[in-house]
Backbone as CSV, one residue per row, in Angstrom:
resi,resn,N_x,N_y,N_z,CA_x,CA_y,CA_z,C_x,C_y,C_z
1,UNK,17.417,-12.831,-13.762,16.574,-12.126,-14.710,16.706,-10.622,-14.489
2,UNK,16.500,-9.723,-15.656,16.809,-8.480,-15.309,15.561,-7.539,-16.184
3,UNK,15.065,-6.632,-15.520,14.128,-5.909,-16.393,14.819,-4.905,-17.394
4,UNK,14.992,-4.411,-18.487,15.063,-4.492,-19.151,14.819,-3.082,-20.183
5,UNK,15.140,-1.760,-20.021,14.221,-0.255,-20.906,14.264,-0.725,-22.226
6,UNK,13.635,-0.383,-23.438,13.329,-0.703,-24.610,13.011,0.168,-25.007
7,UNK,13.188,1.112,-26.353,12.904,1.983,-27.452,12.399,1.162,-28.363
8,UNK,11.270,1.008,-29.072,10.864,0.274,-30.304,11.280,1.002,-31.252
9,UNK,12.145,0.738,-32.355,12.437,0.883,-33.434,11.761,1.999,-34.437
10,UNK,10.910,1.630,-34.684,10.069,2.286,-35.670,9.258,3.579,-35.216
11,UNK,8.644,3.293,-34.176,8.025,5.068,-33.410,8.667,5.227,-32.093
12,UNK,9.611,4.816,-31.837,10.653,5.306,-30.736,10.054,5.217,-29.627
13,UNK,8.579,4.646,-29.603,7.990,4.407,-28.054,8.685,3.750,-27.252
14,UNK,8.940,3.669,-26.089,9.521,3.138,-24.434,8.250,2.360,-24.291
15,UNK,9.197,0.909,-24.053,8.464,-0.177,-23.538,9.425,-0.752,-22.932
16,UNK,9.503,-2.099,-22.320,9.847,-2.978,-21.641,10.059,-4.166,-21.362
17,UNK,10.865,-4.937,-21.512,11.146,-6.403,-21.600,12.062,-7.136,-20.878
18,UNK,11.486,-8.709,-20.218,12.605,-9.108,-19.453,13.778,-9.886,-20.090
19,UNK,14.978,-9.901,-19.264,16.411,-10.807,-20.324,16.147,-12.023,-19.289
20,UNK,16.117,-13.277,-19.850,16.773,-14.357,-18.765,18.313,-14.376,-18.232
21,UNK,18.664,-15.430,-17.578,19.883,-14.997,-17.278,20.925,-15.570,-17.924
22,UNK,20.258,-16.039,-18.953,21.722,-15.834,-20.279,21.763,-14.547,-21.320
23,UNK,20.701,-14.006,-20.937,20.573,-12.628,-21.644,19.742,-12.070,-22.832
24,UNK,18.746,-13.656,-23.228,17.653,-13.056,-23.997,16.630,-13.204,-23.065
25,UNK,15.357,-12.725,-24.239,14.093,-12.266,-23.736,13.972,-13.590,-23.802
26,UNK,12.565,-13.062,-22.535,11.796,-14.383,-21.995,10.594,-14.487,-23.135
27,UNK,10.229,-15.477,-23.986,9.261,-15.250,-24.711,7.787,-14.875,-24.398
28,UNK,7.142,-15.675,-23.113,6.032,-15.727,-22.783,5.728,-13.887,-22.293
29,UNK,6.823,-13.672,-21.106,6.873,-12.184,-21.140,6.608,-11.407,-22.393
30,UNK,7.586,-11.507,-23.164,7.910,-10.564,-23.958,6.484,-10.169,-24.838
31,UNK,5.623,-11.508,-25.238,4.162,-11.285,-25.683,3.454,-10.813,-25.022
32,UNK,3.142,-11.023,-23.707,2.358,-9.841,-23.080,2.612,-8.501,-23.207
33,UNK,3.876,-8.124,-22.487,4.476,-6.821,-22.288,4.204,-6.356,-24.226
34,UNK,4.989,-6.698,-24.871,4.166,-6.053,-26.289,3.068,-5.955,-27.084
35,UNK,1.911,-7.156,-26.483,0.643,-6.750,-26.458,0.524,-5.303,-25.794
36,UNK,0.837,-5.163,-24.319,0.145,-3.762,-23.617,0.703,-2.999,-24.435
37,UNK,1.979,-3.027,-24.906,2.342,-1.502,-25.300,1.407,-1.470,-26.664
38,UNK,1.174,-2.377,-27.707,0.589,-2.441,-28.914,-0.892,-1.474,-28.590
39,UNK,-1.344,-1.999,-27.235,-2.897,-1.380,-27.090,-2.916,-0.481,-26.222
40,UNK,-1.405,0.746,-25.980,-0.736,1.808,-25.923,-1.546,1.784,-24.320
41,UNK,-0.750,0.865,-23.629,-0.963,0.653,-22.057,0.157,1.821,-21.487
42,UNK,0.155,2.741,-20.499,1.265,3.818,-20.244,2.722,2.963,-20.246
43,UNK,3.652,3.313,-20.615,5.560,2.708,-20.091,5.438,2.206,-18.462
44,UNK,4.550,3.366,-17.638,5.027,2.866,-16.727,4.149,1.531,-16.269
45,UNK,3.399,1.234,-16.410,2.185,0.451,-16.676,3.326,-1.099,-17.070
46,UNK,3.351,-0.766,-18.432,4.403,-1.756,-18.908,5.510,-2.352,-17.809
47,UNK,5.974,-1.338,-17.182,7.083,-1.291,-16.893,6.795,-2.853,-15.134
48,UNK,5.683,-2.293,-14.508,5.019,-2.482,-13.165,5.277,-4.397,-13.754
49,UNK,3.753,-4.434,-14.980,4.289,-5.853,-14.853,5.322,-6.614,-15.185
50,UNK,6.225,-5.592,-15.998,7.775,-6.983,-16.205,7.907,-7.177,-15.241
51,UNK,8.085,-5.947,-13.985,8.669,-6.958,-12.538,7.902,-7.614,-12.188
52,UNK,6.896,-7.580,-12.097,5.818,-8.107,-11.234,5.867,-9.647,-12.326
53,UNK,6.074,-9.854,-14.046,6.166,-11.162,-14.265,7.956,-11.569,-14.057
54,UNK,8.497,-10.775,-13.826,10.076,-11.350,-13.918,10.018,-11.920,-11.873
55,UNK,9.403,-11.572,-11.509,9.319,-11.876,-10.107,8.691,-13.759,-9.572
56,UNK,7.524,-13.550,-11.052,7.010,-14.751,-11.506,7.310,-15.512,-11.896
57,UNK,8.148,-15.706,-12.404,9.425,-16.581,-13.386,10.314,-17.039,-12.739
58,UNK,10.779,-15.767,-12.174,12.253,-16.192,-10.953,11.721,-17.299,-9.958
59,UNK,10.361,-17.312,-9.625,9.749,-17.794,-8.334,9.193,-19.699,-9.208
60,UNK,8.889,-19.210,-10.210,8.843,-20.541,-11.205,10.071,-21.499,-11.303
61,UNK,10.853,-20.869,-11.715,12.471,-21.234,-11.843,12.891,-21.809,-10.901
62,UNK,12.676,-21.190,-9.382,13.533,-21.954,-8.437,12.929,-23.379,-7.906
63,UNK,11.595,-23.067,-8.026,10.968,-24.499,-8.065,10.535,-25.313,-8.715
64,UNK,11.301,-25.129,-10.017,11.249,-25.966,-11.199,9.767,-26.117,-11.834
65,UNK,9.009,-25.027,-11.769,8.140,-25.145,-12.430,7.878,-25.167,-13.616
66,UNK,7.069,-24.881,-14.741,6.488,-24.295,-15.887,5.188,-23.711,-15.975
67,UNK,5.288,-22.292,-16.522,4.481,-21.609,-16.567,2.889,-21.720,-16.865
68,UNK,2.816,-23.260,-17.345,1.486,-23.420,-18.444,0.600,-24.866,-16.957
69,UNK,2.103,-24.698,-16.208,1.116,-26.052,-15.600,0.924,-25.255,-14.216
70,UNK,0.789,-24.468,-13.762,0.490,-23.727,-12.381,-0.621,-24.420,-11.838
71,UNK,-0.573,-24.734,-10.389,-1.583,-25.251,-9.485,-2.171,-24.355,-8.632
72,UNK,-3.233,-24.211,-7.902,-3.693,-23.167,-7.314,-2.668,-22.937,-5.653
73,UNK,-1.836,-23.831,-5.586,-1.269,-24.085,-4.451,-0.200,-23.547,-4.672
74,UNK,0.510,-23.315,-5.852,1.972,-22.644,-6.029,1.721,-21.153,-6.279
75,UNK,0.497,-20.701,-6.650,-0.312,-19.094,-6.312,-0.227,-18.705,-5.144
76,UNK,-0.597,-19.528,-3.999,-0.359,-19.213,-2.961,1.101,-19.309,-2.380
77,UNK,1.738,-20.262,-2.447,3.249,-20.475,-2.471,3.947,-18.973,-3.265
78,UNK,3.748,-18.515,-3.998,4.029,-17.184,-4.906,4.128,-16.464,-3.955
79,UNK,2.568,-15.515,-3.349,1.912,-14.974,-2.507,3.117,-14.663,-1.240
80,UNK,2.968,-15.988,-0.493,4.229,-16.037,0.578,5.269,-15.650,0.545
81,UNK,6.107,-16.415,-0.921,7.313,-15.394,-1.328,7.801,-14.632,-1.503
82,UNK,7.001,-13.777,-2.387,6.505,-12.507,-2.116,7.229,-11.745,-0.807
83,UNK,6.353,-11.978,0.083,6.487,-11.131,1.475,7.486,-11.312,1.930
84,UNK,8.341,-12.111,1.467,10.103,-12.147,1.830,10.652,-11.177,1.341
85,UNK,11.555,-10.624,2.430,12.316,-9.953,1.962,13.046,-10.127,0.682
86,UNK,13.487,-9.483,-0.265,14.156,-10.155,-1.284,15.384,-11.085,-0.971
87,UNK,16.488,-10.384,-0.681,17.502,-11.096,0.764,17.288,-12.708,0.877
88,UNK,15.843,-12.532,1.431,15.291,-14.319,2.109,15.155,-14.729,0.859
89,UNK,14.526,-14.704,-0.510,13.984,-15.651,-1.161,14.409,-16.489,-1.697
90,UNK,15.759,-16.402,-1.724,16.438,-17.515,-2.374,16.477,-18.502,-1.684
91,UNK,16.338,-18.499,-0.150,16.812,-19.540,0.822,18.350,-19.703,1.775
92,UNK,19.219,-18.970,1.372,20.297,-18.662,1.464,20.494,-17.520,2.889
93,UNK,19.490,-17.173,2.815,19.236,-16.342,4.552,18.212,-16.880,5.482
94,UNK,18.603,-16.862,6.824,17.315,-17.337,7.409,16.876,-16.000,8.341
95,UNK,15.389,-16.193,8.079,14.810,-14.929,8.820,14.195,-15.427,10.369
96,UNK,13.774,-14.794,10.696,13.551,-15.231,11.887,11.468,-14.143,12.027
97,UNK,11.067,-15.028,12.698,9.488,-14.935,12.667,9.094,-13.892,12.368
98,UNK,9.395,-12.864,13.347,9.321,-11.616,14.005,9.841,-10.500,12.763
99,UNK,10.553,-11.236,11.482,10.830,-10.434,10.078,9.010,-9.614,10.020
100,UNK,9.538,-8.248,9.234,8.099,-7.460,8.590,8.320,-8.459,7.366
101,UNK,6.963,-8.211,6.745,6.766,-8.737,5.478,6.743,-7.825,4.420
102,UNK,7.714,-8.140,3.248,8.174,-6.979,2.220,7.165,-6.435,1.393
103,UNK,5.924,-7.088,1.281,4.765,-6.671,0.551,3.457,-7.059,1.153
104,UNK,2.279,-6.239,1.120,1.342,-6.972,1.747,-0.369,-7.355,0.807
């Protein structure tokens, strides 16, 4: 997934949207993120939660989730992931205990 700069068409405002990784927009994203800008939330504002939902998605994705059925247990599962280094989250690196945590 990739975030995404955006010019809207018509009043040339900067907004923001995520691509999946075949290269369109994510729909569920894309309605939020153009709600905020609609109710003229700042770009950078915009900008904070695409990653923060493209981070959400990616973390959905690898564990085969869907967005509409979230459990309070995969929030926390999120949470954890999170604090991985990016590096670690795929699974593909192993960290060792004594790793800092990338967010707190």
């Amino acid at each position: 997934m990739l975030v995404q700069r955006v010019l809207m068409p018509a009043s040339s405002l900067e907004s923001w949207t995520v691509l999946g990784d075949e290269g369109g927009i994510v729909e569920p994203i894309e309605r939020y993120l153009s709600y905020l800008t609609d109710i003229e939330r700042s770009p950078n504002t915009v900008k904070a939660y695409a990653h923060d939902l493209k981070d959400w998605f990616v973390f959905l994705g690898r564990r085969g989730l869907d967005w509409r059925e979230v459990r309070l247990e995969d929030l926390g599962e999120f949470v954890a992931w999170l604090r991985l280094p990016p590096s670690g989250r795929d699974g593909r690196v192993a960290l060792l205990p004594s790793a800092e945590h990338h967010c707190g």
